[in-house]
C-alpha positions as a Python dict, from the first residue, in 0.01 Angstrom:
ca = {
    (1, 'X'): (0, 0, 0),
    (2, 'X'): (100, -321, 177),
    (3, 'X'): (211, -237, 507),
    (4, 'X'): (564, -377, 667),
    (5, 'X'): (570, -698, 851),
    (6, 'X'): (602, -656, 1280),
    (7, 'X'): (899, -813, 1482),
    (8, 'X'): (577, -1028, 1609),
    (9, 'X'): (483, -1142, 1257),
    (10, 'X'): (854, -1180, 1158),
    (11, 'X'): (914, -1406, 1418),
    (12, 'X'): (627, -1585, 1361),
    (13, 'X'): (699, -1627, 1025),
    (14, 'X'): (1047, -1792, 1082),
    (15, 'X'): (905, -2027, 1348),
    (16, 'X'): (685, -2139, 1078),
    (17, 'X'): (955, -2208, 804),
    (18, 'X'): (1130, -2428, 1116),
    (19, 'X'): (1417, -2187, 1241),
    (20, 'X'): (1443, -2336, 1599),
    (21, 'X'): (1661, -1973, 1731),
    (22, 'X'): (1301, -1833, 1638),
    (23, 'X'): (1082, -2086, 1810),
    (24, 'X'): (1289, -2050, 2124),
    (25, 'X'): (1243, -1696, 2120),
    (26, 'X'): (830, -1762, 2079),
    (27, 'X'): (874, -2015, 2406),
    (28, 'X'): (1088, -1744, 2609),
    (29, 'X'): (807, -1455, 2548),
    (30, 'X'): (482, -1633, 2626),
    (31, 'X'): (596, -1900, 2854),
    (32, 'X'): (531, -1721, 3162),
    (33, 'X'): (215, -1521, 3015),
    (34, 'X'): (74, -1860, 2904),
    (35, 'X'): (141, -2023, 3277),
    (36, 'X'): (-26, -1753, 3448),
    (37, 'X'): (-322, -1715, 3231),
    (38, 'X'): (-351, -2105, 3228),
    (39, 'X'): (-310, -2161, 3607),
    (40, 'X'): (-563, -1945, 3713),
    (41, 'X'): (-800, -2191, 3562),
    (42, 'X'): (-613, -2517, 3647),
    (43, 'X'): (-461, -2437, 3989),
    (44, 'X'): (-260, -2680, 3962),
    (45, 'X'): (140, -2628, 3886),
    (46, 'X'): (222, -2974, 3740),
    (47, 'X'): (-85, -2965, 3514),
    (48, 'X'): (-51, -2670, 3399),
    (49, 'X'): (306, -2708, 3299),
    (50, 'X'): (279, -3008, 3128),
    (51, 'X'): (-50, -2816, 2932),
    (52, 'X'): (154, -2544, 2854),
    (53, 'X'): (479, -2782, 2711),
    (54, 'X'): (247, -2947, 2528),
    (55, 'X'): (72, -2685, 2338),
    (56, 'X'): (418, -2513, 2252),
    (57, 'X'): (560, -2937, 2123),
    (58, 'X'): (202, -2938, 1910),
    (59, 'X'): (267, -2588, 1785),
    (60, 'X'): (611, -2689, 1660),
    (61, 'X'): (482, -2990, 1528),
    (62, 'X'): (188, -2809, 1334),
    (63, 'X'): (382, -2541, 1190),
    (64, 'X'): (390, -2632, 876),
    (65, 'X'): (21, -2635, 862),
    (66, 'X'): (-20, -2297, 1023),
    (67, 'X'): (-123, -1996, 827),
    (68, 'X'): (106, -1610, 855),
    (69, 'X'): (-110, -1417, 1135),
    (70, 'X'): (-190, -1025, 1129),
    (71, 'X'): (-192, -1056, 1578),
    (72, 'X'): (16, -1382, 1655),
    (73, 'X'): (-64, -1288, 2034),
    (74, 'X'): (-440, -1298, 1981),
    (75, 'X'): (-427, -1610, 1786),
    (76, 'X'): (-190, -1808, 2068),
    (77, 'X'): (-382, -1679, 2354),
    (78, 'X'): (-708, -1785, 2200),
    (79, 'X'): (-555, -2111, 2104),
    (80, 'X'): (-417, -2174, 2475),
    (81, 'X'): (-762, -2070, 2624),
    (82, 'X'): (-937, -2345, 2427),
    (83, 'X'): (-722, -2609, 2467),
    (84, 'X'): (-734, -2544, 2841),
    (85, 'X'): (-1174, -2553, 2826),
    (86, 'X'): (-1098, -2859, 2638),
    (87, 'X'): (-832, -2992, 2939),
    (88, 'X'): (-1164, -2900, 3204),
    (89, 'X'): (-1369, -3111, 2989),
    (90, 'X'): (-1158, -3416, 2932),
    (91, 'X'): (-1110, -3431, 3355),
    (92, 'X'): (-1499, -3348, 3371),
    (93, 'X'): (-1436, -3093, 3627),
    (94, 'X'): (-1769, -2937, 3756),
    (95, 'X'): (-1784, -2564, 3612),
    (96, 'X'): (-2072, -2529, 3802),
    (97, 'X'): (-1949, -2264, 4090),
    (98, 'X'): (-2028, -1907, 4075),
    (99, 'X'): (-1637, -1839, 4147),
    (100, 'X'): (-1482, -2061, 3869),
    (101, 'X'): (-1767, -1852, 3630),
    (102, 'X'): (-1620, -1515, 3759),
    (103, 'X'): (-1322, -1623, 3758),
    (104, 'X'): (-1383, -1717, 3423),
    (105, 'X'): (-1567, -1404, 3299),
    (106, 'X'): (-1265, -1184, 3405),
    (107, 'X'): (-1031, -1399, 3187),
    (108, 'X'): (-1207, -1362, 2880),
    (109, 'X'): (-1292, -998, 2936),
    (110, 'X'): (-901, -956, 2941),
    (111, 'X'): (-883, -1161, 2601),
    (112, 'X'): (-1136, -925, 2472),
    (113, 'X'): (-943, -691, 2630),
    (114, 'X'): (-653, -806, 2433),
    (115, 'X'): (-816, -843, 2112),
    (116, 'X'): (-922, -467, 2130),
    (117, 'X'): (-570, -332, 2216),
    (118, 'X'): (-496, -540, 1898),
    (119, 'X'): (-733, -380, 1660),
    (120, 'X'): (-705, -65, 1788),
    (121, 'X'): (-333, -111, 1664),
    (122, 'X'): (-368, -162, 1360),
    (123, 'X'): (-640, 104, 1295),
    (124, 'X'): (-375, 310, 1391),
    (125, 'X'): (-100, 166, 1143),
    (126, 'X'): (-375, 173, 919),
    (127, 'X'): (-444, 563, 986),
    (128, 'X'): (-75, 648, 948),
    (129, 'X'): (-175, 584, 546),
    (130, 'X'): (-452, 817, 486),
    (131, 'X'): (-352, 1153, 364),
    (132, 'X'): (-161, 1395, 635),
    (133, 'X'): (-473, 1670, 642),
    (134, 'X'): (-755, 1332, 706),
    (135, 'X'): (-507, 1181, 913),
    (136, 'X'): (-466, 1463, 1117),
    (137, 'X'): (-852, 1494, 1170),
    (138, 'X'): (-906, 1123, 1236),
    (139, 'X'): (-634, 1114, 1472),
    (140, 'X'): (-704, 1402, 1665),
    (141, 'X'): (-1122, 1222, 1671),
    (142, 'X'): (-1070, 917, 1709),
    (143, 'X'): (-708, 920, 1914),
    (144, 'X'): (-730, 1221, 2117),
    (145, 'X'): (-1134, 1253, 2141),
    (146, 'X'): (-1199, 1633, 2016),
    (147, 'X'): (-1493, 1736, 1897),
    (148, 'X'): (-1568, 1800, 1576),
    (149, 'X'): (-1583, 2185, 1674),
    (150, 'X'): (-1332, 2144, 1852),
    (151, 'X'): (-1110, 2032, 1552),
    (152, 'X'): (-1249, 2281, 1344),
    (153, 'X'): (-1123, 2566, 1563),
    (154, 'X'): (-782, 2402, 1625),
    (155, 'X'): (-752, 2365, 1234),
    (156, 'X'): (-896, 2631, 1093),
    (157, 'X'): (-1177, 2494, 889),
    (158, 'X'): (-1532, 2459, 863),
    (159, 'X'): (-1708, 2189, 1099),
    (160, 'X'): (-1881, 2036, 762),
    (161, 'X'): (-1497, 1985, 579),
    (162, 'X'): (-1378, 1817, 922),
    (163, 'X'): (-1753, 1580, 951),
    (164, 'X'): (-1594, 1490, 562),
    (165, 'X'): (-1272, 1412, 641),
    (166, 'X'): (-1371, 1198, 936),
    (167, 'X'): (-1628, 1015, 714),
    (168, 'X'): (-1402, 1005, 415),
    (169, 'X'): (-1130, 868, 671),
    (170, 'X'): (-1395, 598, 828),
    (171, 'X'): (-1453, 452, 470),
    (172, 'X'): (-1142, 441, 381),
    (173, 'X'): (-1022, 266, 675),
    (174, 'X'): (-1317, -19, 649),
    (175, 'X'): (-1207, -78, 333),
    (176, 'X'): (-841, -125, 416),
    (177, 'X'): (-934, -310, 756),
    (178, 'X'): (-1170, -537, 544),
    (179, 'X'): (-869, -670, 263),
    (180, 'X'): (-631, -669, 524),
    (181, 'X'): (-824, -959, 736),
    (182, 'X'): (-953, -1167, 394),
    (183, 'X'): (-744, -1390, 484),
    (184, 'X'): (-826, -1447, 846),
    (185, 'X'): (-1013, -1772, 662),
    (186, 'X'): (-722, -2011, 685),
    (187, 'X'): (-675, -1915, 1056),
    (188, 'X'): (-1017, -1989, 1171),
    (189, 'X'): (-971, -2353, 986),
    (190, 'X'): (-628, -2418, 1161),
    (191, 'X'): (-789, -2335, 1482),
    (192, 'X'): (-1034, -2575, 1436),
    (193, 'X'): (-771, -2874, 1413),
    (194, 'X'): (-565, -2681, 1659),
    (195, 'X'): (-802, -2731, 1902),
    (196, 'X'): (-955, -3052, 1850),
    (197, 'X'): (-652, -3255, 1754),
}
C-alpha cells in the first residue's frame, strides 16, 4: 500500500517541477534554520549569508536534476552541512582547536539527532499499516515501552502470541522500510554533484 505524499514532500515536489510560490515557501521555512546552523560554524554574518543565498540559487538551479525525497529536511540539512565543510576548506581555516571539534561534534549529533526523529517517523506511518491487533502490540512496545508481560496482561493474551506479533510486526516493517528507501540511490548520486559542483 503506497502511502500518501507529506506537505514536506508535496512542496518539494512542486519546487522541483519549477513553481516559484513553492520555492519561496522552501526559502521562508529553512532560511533562518539554515543561518543558525551555518553560523555557528562560520561566525561570520556576511559569509554566512551569502553561503546560505547561494545554496538556495544552486538548489533552484539544480532542480531539475534533483530526485523526489522520502525526508526533504534531512536531505537539505545534510546538503547545507557539506557545502559549509567544503566553504572551511576552500578558506583553509585551521580545524585544529578542541572548541571548533566540539563545537562540531554537537552539530552533527543534532543532525543525527534529526535523522532519527526522521526515521522514527516513518516507522510510525509505516506501523499505522500493519493489522489493528499487531499494531496495537508494536505500538504499545515499541511507542509506549511495555513489556511484553506487561502487554500480555493489558490485552489479554498469552506472552508467546504478543513475542509473535512483535516479531511478525518487526519483519514486516523491515520489509516495508527496505522498498520504501530503494530508491534513496538517485539521492546519494545528486548529493555527490550537489556538493562538489
Amino acid at each position: 500500500m503506497r502511502l500518501a505524499a507529506t506537505p514536506e514532500q508535496l512542496l518539494w515536489k512542486n519546487v522541483l517541477s519549477g513553481d516559484h510560490q513553492s520555492f519561496n515557501e522552501l526559502f521562508d521555512q529553512y532560511w533562518e534554520p539554515f543561518f543558525q546552523y551555518a553560523y555557528k560554524i562560520l561566525q561570520n554574518r556576511e559569509d554566512t549569508e551569502e553561503l546560505v543565498q547561494e545554496f538556495f540559487i544552486h538548489l533552484w538551479n539544480k532542480r531539475l536534476e534533483l530526485p523526489e525525497l522520502q525526508s526533504v529536511q534531512a536531505y537539505l540539512f545534510t546538503a547545507l552541512k557539506h557545502r559549509l565543510l567544503n566553504q572551511l576548506a576552500k578558506k583553509k581555516h585551521r580545524l585544529t582547536s578542541l572548541e571548533w571539534v566540539k563545537e562540531n561534534e554537537s552539530l552533527l549529533s543534532a543532525t543525527e539527532h534529526l535523522e532519527k526523529k526522521n526515521t522514527e517517523k516513518i516507522i510510525l506511518s509505516l506501523a499505522r499499516t500493519l493489522p489493528e491487533k499487531m499494531q496495537e502490540v508494536y505500538m504499545l512496545h515499541q511507542f509506549r515501552g511495555l513489556s511484553i508481560a506487561e502487554i500480555a496482561l493489558t490485552t489479554g493474551n498469552s506472552e508467546q502470541t504478543i513475542r509473535n506479533q512483535i516479531n511478525s510486526a518487526i519483519k514486516k516493517l523491515s520489509i516495508a522500510y527496505r522498498s520504501r528507501f530503494l530508491s534513496l540511490f538517485p539521492i546519494f548520486l545528486s548529493l555527490f554533484w550537489l556538493l562538489n559542483s
